[in-house]
N, C-alpha and C positions, 0 to 999 in steps of 0.2 A: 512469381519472382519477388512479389512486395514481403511474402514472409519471411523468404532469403533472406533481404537485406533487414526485417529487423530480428531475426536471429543470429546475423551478426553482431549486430548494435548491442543484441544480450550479450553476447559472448564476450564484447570487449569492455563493456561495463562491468560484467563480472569479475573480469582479467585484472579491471584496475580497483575494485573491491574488495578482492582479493588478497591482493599488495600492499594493502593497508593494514592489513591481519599480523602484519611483520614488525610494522611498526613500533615503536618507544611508547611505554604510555601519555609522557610530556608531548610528542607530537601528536598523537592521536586526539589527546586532547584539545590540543591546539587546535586540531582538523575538526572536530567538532564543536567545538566555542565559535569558531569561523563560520559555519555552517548553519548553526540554531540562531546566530545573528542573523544571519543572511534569509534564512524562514523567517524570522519572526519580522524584521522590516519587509521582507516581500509582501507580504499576510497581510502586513498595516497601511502598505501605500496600493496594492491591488484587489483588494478585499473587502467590498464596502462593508460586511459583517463585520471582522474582525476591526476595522478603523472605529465603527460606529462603537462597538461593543467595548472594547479597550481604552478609548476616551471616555465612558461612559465610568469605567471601571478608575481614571486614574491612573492606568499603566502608560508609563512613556517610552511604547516600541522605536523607537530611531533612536532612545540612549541603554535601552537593553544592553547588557555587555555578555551574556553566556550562561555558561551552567552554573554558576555562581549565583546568579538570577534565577535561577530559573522558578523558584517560588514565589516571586512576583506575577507572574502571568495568571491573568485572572482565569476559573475554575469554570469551564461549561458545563451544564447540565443535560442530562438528554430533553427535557420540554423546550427546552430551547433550539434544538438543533431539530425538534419534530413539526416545528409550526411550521405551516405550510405558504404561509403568507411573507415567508422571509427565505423561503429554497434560493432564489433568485441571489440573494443577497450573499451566497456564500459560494457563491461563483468567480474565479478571477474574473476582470472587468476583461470585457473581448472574448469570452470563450462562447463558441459556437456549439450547443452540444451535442449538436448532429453532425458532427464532427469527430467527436467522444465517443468513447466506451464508457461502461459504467460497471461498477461490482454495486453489491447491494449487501446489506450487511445489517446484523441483527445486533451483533454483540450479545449480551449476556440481558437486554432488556428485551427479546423478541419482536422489537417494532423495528420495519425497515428502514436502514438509511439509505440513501443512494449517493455514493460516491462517485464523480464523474472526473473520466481518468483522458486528457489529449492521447494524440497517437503514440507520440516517444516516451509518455509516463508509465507505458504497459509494460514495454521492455525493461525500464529501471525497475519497477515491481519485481518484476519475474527474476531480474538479475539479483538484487538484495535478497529474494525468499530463496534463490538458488545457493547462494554466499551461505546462506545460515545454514540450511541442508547440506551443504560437501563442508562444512565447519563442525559440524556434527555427524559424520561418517558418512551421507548419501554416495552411493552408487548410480552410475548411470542407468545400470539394468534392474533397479529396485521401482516396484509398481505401487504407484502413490493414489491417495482418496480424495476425494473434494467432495464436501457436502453443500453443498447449493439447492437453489428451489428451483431452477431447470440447469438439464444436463449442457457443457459448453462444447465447443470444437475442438475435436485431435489437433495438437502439432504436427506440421506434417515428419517431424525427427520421432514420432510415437510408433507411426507405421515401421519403424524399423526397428523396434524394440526399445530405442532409449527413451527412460523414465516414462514408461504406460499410466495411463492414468485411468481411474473408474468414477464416473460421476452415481452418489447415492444422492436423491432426491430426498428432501428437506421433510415433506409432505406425507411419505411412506415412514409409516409407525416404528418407532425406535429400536421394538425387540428383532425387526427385519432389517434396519441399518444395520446392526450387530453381528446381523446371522452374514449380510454381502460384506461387510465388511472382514469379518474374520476370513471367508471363506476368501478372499481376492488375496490375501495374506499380504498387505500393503505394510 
């Protein structure tokens, strides 16, 4: 029943994701200058990395105004975000992370990050990467890939054909990603 209700929760995030798609570009704009404020002082009053990191830098997150700023915000590097003596610190304050889910992520440097995501941050994920997929033609009945270092969990809406997914393992030599990959015709 717990994935019912947050497969609702995707759906109607979607629904108002979606609706924004229609919008002026002056409001949208506006919906984002609103929004990048509202991150970038979350980040500075809940974040003891970013508070430490930004005062350190100079940057005054609580007079930030938007995208108009937005080349002020100081410049991370990945040795920064791999030190392991500072994981803790790029934690909201209160988060429990056995609590969490996490995705883990390489990016284009092949070292892992681990990004830890509370319960209702899964469904907003799912719903924005959902948003840009039906923005760009997805089908319910079209069977999608994820390449990960272990294979995840069916949705239980997979067992009935909408949006199949095939986990290729990270680990398994590339010219054989290629080969499942083709053949899954995702």
């Amino acid at each position: 029943m717990k994935r019912v209700f947050e497969t609702l929760h995707t759906f109607f995030v979607l629904q108002k994701l979606r609706a924004n798609v229609h919008l002026s570009p002056a409001s949208l704009r506006s919906i984002q200058n609103r929004l990048l404020r509202e991150t970038v002082a979350h980040a500075y009053q809940n974040v003891p990395f970013y508070r430490r990191f930004w005062d350190e830098a100079g940057f005054d997150a609580l007079s930030f105004s938007g995208l108009d700023e937005l080349g002020k915000i100081p410049i991370l590097n990945r040795d920064v975000l791999d030190d392991p003596d500072r994981q803790q610190e790029f934690l909201q304050r209160g988060i429990e992370t056995a609590r969490c889910t996490f995705l883990d992520t390489t990016g284009t440097s092949g070292r892992i990050l681990r990004v830890w995501k509370q319960p209702r941050e899964e469904g907003i994920r799912r719903a924005v990467g959902l948003r840009i997929w039906l923005e760009h033609g997805f089908r319910w009945h079209f069977s999608t890939v994820d390449f990960q270092r272990t294979a995840g969990t069916s949705h239980f809406l997979q067992h009935f054909g909408i949006a199949p997914k095939t986990w290729i393992l990270c680990d398994v030599p590339v010219p054989e990603q290629l080969r499942r990959f083709l053949a899954i015709k995702a």
